[in-house]
VOKOL-805407 format. One line per 4 residues: number of its first residue (from 1); their letters; for each residue x, z, y of C-alpha. Coordinates in Angstrom, 1 decimal. Layout:
NUM = a = X:Z:Y | ...
***
This chain:
1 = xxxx = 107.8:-36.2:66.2 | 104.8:-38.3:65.9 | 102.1:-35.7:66.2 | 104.3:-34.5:69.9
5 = xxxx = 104.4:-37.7:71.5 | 100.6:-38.1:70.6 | 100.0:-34.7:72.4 | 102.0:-36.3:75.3
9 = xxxx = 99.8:-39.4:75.0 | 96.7:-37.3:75.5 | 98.1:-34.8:78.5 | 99.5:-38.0:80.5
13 = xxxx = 95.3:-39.0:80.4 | 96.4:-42.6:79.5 | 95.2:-42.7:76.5 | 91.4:-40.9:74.8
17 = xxxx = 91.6:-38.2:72.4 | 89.6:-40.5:70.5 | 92.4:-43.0:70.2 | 95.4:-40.9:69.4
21 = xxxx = 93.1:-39.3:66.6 | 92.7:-42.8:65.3 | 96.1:-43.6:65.4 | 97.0:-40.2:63.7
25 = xxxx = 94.4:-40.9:61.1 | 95.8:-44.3:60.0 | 99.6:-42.5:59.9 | 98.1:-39.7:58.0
29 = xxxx = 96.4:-43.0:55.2 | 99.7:-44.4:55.2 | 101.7:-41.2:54.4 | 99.8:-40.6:51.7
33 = xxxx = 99.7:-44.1:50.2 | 103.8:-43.6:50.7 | 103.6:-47.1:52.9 | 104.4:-45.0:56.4
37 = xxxx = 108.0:-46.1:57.9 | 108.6:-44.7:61.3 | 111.5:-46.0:63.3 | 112.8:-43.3:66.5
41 = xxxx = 114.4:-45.4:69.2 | 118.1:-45.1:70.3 | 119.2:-46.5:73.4 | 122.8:-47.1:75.0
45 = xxxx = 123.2:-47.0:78.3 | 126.2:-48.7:79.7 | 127.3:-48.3:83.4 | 129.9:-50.0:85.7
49 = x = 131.3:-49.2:88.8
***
């Protein structure tokens, strides 16, 4: 999940392939120190008429 949204990071040009293989780098540390928690979103949406 992680390594797709960084490969939508980079195609959107907002962020530097330089930066997302930072931020991939650091995950990658953590993960193999076991201190890596990753937390996916949920949203509600609630509508009214």
């Amino acid at each position: 999940m992680i390594k797709n949204m960084a490969g939508y990071a980079q195609g959107s040009g907002q962020m530097s392939a330089a930066g997302i293989e930072e931020i991939l780098s650091t995950i990658e540390h953590a993960l193999s120190e076991g201190s890596y928690l990753a937390l996916a979103p949920q949203f509600v949406v609630t509508a009214t008429r």
